[in-house]
N, C-alpha and C positions, 0 to 999 in steps of 0.2 A: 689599416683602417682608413687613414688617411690618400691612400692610392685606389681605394675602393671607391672613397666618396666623391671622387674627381674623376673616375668611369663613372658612376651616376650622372656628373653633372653634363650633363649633351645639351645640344637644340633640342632633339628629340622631345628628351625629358623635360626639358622645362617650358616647354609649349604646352605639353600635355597639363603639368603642372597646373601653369595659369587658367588652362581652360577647364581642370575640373575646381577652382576659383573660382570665375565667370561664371561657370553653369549653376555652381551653389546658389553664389549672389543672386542668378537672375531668376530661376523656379522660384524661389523662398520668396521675390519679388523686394529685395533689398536696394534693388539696381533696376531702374525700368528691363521693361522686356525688349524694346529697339535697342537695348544691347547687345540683343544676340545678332543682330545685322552686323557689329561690328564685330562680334565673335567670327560668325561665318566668314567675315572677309578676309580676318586675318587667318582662320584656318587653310583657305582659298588661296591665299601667298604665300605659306610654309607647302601646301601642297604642291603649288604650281611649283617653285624654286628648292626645294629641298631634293635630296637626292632621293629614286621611287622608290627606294627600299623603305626608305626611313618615311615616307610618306606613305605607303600601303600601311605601316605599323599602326602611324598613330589613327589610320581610318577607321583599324580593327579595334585598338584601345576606344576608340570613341562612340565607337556603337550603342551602349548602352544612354550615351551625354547628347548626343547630336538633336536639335530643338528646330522646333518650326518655325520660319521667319516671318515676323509680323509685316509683311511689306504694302499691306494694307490693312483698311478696317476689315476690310468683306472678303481679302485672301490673304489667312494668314497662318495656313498650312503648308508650306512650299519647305519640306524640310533643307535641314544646312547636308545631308548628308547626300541628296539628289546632285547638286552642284560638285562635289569632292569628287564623286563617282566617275561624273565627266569628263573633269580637268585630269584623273587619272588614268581615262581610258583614253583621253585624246594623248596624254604626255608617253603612254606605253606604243599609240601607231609610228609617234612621231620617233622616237626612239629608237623603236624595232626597224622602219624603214628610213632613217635618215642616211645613210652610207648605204650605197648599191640599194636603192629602193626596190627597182623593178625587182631584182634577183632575190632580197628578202619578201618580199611580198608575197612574189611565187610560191615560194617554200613554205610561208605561211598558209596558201592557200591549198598545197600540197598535201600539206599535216592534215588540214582540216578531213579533205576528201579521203585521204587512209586512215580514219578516227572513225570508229562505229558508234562511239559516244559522242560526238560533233556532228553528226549523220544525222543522230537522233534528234539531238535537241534542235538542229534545225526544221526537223520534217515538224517538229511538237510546235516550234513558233510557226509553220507556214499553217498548220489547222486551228493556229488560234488564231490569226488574218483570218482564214479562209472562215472562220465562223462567224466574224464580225458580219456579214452577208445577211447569217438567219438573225443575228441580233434585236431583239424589238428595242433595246437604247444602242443604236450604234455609237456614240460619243463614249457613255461608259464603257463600253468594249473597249473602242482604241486607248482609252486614259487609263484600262485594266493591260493593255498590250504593253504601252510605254512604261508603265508602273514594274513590272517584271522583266523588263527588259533592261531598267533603271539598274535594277535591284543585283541583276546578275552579272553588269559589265565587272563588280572587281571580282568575280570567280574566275572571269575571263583572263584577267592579266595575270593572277595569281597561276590560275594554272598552265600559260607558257611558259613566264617566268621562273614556277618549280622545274618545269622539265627540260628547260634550256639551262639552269644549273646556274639562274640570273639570280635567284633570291634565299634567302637563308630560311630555311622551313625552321628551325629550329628559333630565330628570332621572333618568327611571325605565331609561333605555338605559343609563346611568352605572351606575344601582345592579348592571344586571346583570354590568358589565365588574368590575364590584368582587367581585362574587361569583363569577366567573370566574374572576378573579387567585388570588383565596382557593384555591381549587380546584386549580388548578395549581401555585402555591407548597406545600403539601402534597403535592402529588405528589413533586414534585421533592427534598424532606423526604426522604418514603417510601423514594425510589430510594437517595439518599446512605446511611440507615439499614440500609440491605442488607452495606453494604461493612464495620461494624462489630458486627454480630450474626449469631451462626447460626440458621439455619430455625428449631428450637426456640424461642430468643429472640424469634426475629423473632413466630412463632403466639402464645406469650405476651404480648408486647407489644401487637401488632394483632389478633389472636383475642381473646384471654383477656380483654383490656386496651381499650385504645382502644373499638375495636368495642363490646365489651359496654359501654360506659357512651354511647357514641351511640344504637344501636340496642335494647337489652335482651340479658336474658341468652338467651333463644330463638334468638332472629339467632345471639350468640356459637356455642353449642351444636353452631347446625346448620353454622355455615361452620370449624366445629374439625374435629365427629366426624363430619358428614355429608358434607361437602366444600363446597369455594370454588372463585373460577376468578382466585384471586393467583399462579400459578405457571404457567410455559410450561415443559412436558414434550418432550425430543427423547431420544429413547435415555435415557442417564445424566445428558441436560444437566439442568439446576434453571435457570430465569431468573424474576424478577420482571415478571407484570402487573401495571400500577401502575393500584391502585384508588382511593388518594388519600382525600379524607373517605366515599366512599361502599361501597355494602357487596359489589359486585362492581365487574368490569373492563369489564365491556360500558356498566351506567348514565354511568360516569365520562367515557369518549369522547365519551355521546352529549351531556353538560350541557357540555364542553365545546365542541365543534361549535355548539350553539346559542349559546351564550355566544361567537365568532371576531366576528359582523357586530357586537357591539357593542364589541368590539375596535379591530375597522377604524375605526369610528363616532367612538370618543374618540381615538384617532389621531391621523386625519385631520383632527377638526375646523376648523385652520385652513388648511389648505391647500384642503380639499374644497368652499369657498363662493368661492374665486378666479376660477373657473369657466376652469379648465386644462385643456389640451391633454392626451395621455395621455403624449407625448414628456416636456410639463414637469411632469406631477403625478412621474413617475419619477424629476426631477433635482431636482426639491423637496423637501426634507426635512421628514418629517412630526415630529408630537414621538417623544421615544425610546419610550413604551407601543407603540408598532408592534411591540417587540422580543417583547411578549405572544402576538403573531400567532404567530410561528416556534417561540417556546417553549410555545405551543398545541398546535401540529401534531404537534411534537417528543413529546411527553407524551400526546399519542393514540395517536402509532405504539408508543410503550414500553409501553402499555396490552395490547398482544401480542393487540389485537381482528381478528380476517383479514377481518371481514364488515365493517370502516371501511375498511380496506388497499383489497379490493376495490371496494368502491363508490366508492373515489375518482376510479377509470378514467369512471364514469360520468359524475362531475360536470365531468370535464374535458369530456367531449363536449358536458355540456347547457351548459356558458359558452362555447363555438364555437355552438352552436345560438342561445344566446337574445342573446348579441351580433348573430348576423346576423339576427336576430327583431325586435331593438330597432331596425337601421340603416333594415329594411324599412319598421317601422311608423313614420319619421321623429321615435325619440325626437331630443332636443337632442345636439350634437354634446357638451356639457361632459359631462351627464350619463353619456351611453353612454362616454366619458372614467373617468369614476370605475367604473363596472363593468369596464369592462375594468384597470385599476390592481388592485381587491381579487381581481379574477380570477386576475391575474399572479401571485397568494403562491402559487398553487397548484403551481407550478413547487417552492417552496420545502419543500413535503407531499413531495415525491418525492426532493427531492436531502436532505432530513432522515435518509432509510433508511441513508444513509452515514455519520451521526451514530451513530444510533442502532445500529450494527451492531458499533462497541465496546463499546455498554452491555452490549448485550444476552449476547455471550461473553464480560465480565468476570467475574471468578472472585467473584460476588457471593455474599452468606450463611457469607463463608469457605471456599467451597470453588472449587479450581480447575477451567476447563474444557479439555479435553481435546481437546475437539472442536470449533474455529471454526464450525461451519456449522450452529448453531442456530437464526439470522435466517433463512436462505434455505432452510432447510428446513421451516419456519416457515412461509415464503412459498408453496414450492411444493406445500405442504399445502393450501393454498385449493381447489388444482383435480383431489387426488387423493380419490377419491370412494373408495377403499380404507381410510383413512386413519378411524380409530378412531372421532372426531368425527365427521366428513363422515358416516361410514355411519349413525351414530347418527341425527342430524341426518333423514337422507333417509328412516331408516325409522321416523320420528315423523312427517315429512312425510306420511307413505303412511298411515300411521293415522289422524292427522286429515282427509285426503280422505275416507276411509272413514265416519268417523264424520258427516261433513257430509252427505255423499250418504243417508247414515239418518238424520241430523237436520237437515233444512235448515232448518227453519223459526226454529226458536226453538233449536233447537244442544242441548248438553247441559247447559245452565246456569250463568247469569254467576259464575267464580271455583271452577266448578267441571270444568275440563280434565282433571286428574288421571286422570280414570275414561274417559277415552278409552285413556288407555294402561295401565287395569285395575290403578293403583296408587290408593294410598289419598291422602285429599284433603288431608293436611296437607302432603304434599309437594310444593304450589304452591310451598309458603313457602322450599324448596329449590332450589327453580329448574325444577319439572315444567309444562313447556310447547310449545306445538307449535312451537317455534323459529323462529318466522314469526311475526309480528305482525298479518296479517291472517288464515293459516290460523286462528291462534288468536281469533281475534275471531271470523268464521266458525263453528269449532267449540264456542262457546261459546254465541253469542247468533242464530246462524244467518245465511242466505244474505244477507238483508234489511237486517240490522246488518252487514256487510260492506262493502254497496251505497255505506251512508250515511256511512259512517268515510271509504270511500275518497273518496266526494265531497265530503267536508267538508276532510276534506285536500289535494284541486286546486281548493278556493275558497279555503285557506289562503295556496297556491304562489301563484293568480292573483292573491288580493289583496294580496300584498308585492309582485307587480310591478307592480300600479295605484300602489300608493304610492309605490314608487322613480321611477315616471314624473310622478306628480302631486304630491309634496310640493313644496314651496317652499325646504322645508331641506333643505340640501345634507348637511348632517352626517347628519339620518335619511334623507336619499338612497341614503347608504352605506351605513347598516342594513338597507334594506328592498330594498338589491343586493345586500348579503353573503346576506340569509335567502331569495334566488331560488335560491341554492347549497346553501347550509346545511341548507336543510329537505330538498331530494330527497336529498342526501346520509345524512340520519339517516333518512329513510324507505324510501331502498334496502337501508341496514343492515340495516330492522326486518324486511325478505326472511329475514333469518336470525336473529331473536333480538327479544324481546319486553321490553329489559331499559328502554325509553321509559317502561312501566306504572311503572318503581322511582317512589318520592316526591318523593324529589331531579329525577331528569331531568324528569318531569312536572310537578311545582311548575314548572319553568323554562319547560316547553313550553304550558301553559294560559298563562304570564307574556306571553309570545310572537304568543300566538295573542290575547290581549287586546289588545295591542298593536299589531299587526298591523289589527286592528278592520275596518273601512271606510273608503272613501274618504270625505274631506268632500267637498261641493259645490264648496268654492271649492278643493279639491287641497291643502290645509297640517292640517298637525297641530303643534298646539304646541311649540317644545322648548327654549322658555325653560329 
C-alpha cells in the first residue's frame, strides 16, 4: 500500500492535483478569476520544463479544466489551452531536430510525403486558405484557420511520437479515462444542484458564474440573453440537459463517447491480457472503474441529446456487423472475445432509459412535474419532423444543399456559414450552423473538403480496427475495439449537429486520432 501511494506521489500528479484545486476555487469564484493567469503560467512552466511525455499527459488530463484568460476587460477569452498547445508543439520541433537537424527534418518531411493521410489533411487546410478568397468576413475565416490549426497541433505530436515508439500509448489512454472521469463527475455535480436551486439561481450560478469565468464573459452573454441548450422543453415541463464543464449539451456527449474505450481500457486491464473466453471475461470481475462505463452512458442519455439516443440503434447493428467481419477475416478467438464483452455494455445504454426516466420528471429547479411523460416524448420527438426542432433542423438542411449546389467548389467561406442562412456572422458563436457536420463542412469549404473529411474519417474507423487486430496489448486491444463503436457512433451524431468542432470535444478527438496513428510493422504500440 505504502509503495503504491509513493508511485502516485509524482510532479505529474500533483500539478494536476493543485490545478483541479485552482480551477474549483476559481469557477465557484472563491478566488478571483485573474488567478487563472497564474494558473496558465504555472501550467506553461511544468509544460515548457517537464519531460514531453509527462507534459502531453497532463494536457489531455486537463482538457475538460483549461479556462479563458481574463487578460483584459474586452478580451478575455484567449483559453490557457491555446498557449500549452504551442509550447508543445514548439518543444516536439525542437526535440525532433535538435541532433543532425538537417537529416531529422528530412525524414520528417519524407514521412509526411509517403502518408496519404498527411496528403490529405494538407490538401484539406490549403482549401480552407484557398476559401478565405470567396469569404465575405475574411478575418473570421483566417481566426477560424488558426483556431483548427490551434486545435490539432497536439494530434500532430501525438501521432509521431506513437509511431517513432517516443511515447507510451498506454499512459496517455489513462490520462484520457482521467479526464473523462472529471467530466462525468461534474455532470453528475450539475444534476444534484438542480434539486436545491431555482432556474434563476441555477442561470446565475452556471450562466453568470461558472461559465463566465471558464469561457469569458461573451460565451456567458450569449448562453444567458441569447440562448443555451441546458433545458429540455415538453409543454410546461423544465428538465436539465446536463452540459457539465462544457458550454452546451451536444459537446458534452460527444467527449464523453470518445473518452468510454478508454474506460473499458483501464478496466479491463487485468483481466483483458488473460486471453478469455467471452463466457469467462463475463464471470470475471473486472476492477470496480468499469462502474464509469454505465455512469458514462447514464450522463449522455441525461444530456437530453436525441441525435446520441438515435444513433445508438446504429451502433448496435454495426457490433453485429463487424463481429461477424472479424469471425470472417479469422481475427483471434481471445480477441474477437474482448470485442464482443465491450460490445455487451451496450445493452446497458438502453436499459439506463429506465434510470434516467425518474431524473428526468423529477421536480428539479424546485418545481413540480405534472406531467410524467417528458422522457418519451422526448423520445418520440426524434422521428416527429413536425416537431419545432426537427422542422428547423430540415429547413437549414435544405438551405445548406442550396447554397452547396451554388458554391461547390470553395463553399462560402471557412467559419463563415452564417450567411447561408442570411444572418449575420457573429452568430456562429451562437450556435448558427447547418446542423450536419458534413453539410456544414461542404457549405463552407466546398464539395472537395467534404470528400477528404469523409475519407480521413474511414481511414480513422479502419485504422483502429488494424490496431485492435494487430496490437500485442490486450489492454489497447480494448481501446482500439471500443473506438471501432465509438467513433461511428459520434459521427452519426455529427448527421445532426456540428457540436465535434467545440474545443473540448475536439482537443479529445485530434487526442484520438493521434493516437490511433498507424499500424507499426511489427503490430505493437507501446503502453508501458
Amino acid at each position: 500500500m505504502i509503495a503504491r501511494l509513493r508511485a502516485l506521489i509524482t510532479p505529474l500528479n500533483a500539478v494536476f492535483v493543485l490545478e483541479i484545486i485552482l480551477f474549483v476555487l476559481i469557477v465557484l469564484g472563491i478566488i478571483p478569476r485573474q488567478a487563472a493567469l497564474w494558473l496558465g503560467s504555472g501550467l506553461a512552466l511544468y509544460t515548457l520544463l517537464a519531460p514531453i511525455e509527462d507534459a502531453l499527459n497532463l494536457f489531455v488530463r486537463s482538457i475538460p479544466l483549461f479556462l479563458a484568460l481574463p487578460l483584459t476587460p474586452t478580451f478575455d477569452n484567449f483559453n490557457t489551452w491555446r498557449i500549452l498547445s504551442l509550447i508543445l508543439f514548439g518543444r516536439w520541433l525542437w526535440q525532433y531536430g535538435n541532433k543532425q537537424q538537417a537529416t531529422r527534418y528530412y525524414d520528417l518531411f519524407r514521412r509526411i510525403l509517403r502518408s496519404k493521410t498527411a496528403i490529405a489533411l494538407i490538401t484539406l487546410f490549403l482549401i480552407a486558405i484557398i476559401s478565405v478568397f470567396v469569404a465575405p468576413d475574411k478575418i473570421v475565416a483566417i481566426k477560424r484557420i488558426i483556431y483548427f490549426l490551434n486545435l490539432s497541433l497536439i494530434g500532430f505530436i501525438i501521432y509521431d511520437l506513437v509511431c517513432r515508439g517516443s511515447l507510451v500509448a498506454g499512459r496517455l489512454v489513462k490520462s484520457i479515462a482521467t479526464a473523462t472521469v472529471l467530466a462525468i463527475t461534474a455532470g453528475y455535480i450539475q444534476v444534484i444542484a438542480t434539486y436545491f436551486i431555482d432556474i434563476y439561481q441555477f442561470m446565475r450560478v452556471w450562466g453568470e458564474g461558472i461559465q463566465m469565468r471558464q469561457f469569458g464573459a461573451v460565451w456567458s452573454d450569449i448562453a444567458v440573453r441569447l440562448g443555451n441548450t441546458w433545458f429540455a422543453y415538453y409543454g410546461d415541463q423544465l428538465s436539465l440537459r446536463v452540459f457539465s464543464l462544457f458550454p452546451d449539451s451536444h459537446s458534452f456527449p460527444i467527449f464523453v463517447l470518445l473518452g468510454i474505450p478508454a474506460l473499458f481500457a483501464v478496466a479491463t486491464r487485468k483481466i483483458s491480457s488473460l486471453g478469455l473466453s467471452l463466457k469467462q471475461l463475463v464471470r470475471t470481475r473486472p476492477t470496480l472503474f468499469i462502474l464509469w462505463v454505465p455512469l458514462a452512458f447514464l450522463i449522455a442519455i441525461l444530456s437530453g441529446t436525441r441525435g446520441i439516443w438515435a444513433a445508438s440503434i446504429g451502433v448496435v447493428v454495426l457490433a453485429v456487423l463487424m463481429a461477424l467481419y472479424a469471425r470472417k477475416e479469422g481475427v483471434s478467438r481471445e480477441r474477437r472475445a474482448l470485442f464482443s464483452y465491450t460490445s455487451s455494455f451496450l445493452v446497458l445504454f438502453f436499459m439506463l432509459f429506465s434510470l434516467a426516466y425518474p431524473i428526468f420528471t423529477s421536480p428539479q429547479f424546485l418545481l413540480s412535474k405534472g406531467d410524467w411523460s417528458l422522457l418519451a416524448g422526448r423520445i418520440r420527438s426524434i422521428i416527429d419532423f413536425g416537431e419545432t426542432s426537427n422542422a428547423q433542423r430540415i429547413e437549414i438542411w435544405k438551405k445548406s444543399i442550396s447554397s452547396i449546389k451554388e458554391h461547390p467548389l470553395l463553399g462560402v467561406g471557412i467559419g463563415n456559414f452564417p450567411v447561408v442562412l442570411d444572418q449575420k456572422i457573429f452568430l456562429a458563436k451562437a450556435g448558427s450552423s447547418a446542423h450536419n457536420i458534413y453539410l456544414n463542412i461542404a457549405a463552407e469549404i466546398g464539395v472537395l473538403g467534404l470528400i477528404i473529411s469523409i475519407w480521413l474519417l474511414w481511414r480513422l474507423f479502419s485504422t483502429a480496427y488494424k490496431n485492435f487486430v494487430a496490437t500485442k496489448d490486450a489492454s489497447l486491444a480494448v481501446y482500439f475495439g471500443a473506438l471501432v463503436l465509438y467513433i461511428p457512433w459520434v459521427m452519426a451524431y455529427s448527421l445532426t449537429d456540428v457540436a465535434l468542432f467545440d474545443e473540448r470535444a475536439f482537443l479529445l478527438f485530434v487526442v484520438t486520432v493521434g493516437l490511433v496513428a498507424d499500424v507499426k510493422e511489427n503490430g505493437t504500440i507501446s503502453s508501458r
